[in-house]
N, C-alpha and C positions, 0 to 999 in steps of 0.2 A: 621900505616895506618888507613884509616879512611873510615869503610868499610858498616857505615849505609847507605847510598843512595846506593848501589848494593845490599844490602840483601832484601830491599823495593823494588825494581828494578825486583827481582826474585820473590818473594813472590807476588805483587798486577799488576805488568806485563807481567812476563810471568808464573807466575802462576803454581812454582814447587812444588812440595809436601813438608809436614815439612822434612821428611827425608832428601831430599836432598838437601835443605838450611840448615839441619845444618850438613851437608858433605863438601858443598862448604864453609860455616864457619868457620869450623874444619881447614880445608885446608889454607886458610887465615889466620886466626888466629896461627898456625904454622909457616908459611914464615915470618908473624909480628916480631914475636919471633926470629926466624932466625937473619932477619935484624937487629935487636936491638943487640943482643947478639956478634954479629959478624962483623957488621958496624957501631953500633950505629947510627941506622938511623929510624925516625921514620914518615918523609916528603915522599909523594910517588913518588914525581918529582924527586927524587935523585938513585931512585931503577934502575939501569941499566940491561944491558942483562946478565952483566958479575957475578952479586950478583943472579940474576935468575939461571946461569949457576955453580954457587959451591954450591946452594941448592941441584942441580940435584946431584954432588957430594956427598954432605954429605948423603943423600939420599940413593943412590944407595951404601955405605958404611957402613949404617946401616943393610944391609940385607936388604930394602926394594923392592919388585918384581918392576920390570919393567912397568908391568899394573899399579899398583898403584902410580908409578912417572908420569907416565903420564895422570892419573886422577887427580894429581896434578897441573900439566903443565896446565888441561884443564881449572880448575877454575881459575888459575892464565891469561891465554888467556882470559877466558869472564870478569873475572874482568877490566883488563885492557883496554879491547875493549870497554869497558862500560864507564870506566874513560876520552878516545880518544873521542868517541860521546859526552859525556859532556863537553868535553872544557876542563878536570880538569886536560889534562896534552896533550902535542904535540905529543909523539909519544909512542906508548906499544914496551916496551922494549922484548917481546915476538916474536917480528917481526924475530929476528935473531938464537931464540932457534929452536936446532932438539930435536926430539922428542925420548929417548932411543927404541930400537926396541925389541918389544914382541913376544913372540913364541905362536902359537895358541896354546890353549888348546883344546882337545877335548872335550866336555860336560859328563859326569861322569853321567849314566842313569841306571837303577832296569831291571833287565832283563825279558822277557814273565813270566817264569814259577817261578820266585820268587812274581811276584805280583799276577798272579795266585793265588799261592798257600797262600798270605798276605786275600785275600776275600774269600777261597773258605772254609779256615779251619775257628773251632772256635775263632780266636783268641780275639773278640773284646767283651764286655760284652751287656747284652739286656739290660741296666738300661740304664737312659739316656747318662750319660758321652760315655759309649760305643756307643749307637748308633750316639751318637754326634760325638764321634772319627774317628767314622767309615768313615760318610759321609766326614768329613773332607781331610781324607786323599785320599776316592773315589773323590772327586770336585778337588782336585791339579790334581789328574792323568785323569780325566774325560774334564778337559777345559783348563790345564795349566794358572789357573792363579797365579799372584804372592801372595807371604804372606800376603802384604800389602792391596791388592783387596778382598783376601777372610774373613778379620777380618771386614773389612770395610761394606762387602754384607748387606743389608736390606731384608725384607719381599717382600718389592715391587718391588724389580729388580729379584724376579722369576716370570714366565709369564707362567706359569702352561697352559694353551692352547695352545699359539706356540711354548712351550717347546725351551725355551732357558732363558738366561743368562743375563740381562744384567750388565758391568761391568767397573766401573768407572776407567780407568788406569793415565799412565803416565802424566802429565799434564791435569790434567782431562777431557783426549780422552775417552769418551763412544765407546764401542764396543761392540757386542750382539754375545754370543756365543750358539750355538747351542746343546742341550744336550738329551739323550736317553727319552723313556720311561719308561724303568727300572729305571733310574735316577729319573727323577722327582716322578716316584712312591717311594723311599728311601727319598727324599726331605718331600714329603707327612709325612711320617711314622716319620719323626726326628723331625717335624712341630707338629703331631701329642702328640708324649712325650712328648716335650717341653712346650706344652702349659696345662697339663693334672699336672705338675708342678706347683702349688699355690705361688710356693718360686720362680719360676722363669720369673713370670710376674711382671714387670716392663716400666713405661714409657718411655723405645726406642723402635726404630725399626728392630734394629742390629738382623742379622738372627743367627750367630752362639753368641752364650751366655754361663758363664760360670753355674755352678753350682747355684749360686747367683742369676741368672739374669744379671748379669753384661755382658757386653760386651765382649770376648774371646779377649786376648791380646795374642802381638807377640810370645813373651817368651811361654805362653804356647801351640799354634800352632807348635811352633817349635820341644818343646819338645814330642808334641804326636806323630808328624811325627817320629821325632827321636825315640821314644821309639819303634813304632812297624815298622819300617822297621829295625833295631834291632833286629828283630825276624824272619826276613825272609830273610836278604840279609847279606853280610859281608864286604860291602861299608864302605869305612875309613868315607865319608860325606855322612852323612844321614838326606837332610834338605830338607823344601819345595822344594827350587830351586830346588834339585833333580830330584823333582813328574815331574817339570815342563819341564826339559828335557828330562824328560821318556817317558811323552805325549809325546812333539813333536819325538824323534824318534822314537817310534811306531808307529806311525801317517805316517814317512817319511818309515819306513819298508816297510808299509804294500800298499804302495804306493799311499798315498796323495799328493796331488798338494804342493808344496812349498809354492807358496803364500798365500795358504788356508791356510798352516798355520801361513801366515805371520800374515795375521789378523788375525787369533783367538790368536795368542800369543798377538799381538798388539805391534808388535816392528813398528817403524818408517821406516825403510829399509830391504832390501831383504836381505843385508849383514849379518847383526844379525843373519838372520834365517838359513842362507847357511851355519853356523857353524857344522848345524846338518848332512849335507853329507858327512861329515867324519865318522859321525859314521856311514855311511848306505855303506860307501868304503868298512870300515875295516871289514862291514862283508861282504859283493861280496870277499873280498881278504879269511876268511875264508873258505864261502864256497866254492871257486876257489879250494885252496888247496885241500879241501876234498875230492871234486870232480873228478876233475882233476886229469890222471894216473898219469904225469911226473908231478906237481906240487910239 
């Protein structure tokens, strides 16, 4: 299959991130494989519903989750719908596929008195890496943003007067998150060491940095988070995404508006975000019990 006009298609029109051109890549480029292996076919006018429908098999054979076929499904739909608008084929053979059915998960989030107790003890060091640590994993639980957003941060998207955020997401949707004074005083102080560092000035802009000067990469955001929630929680997954749904349920706990956090999370739909009233059920369901004599 022949999948350069859809990757330019996504990349310089609708304008996805590198990640997720090379997810939907990945994803093609598997089914490519598929078809050859098993059809020997390499024309996409020949790709039916019915070679679309024993991927989902082999797929779901493998042990692959359900969500994950169907994020499969999804790129093969835009691909194809893409192929349809072009002329380069009569009809997407996706027209007739169902979609296998997924079980919601609830969002897996760090409870009050472990993140408490993550800021309130020593655990982070005063040299800069700590204080650099620090701030990091306060900005996931302080605005929920994603990993990708906060490697990304510049100097110039903190707005130190109207104390907020601002923050380039999905499709490079801008959204302005709003943040404490305590906060931006910590921003100050981590601004402050960073630049009091001779080794750590360098011509960018990038606000978190590593040791180097160099720009903080995924891999090690990940691992800080991981390393010190590590320390305070016993969560099987301990990753940004974590912080990010610990924001939004505290946020939905303590009784914030749902759409308020639709946009500060910066999802597209209210649907995304409703995932979190489950977890705000399962605790009404706990404290019902507690409460409650015949419970």
């Amino acid at each position: 299959m022949v999948t350069t006009g859809f990757i330019n298609y996504l990349k310089f029109e609708k304008r996805y991130s590198p990640h997720t051109i090379t997810a939907y890549k990945k994803d093609l480029d598997q089914f490519d494989l598929f078809l050859k292996s098993e059809y020997d076919i390499v024309e996409v006018n020949d790709v039916s519903y019915r070679m679309v429908r024993s991927w989902i098999v082999k797929l779901m054979e493998q042990d692959i989750s359900a969500r994950s076929v169907n994020r499969k499904l999804s790129t093969l739909k835009s691909y194809f719908k893409y192929l349809t608008k072009e002329g380069l084929i009569r009809e997407s053979p996706m027209l007739r596929i169902q979609s296998p059915k997924t079980s919601k998960k609830i969002p897996v989030f760090v409870d009050n008195d472990s993140m408490e107790t993550l800021f309130s003890t020593e655990i982070f060091g005063d040299d800069f890496e700590g204080i650099r640590d620090r701030l990091i994993i306060e900005m996931f639980y302080m605005t929920g943003i994603r990993l990708s957003e906060l490697i990304n941060l510049k100097d110039s998207d903190i707005d130190f007067y109207q104390q907020n955020i601002k923050v380039l997401g999905k499709r490079n949707k801008e959204r302005i998150i709003p943040v404490s004074k305590e906060f931006i005083d910590s921003i100050k102080e981590y601004i402050a060491v960073r630049n009091k560092n001779i080794a750590l000035i360098e011509q960018n802009d990038y606000f978190y940095v590593t040791i180097k000067g160099k720009k903080v990469y995924e891999k090690l955001a990940y691992r800080i988070v991981n390393s010190y929630l590590g320390k305070v929680s016993t969560l099987q997954k301990k990753s940004p995404h974590v912080l990010r749904h610990t924001f939004a349920t505290h946020m939905l706990n303590n009784g914030a508006d749902l759409n308020a956090i639709k946009e500060i999370l910066g999802h597209s739909s209210l649907a995304a975000t409703q995932v979190y009233t489950h977890n705000t059920i399962e605790k009404l369901k706990n404290i019902y019990k507690q409460a409650h004599p015949r419970a």
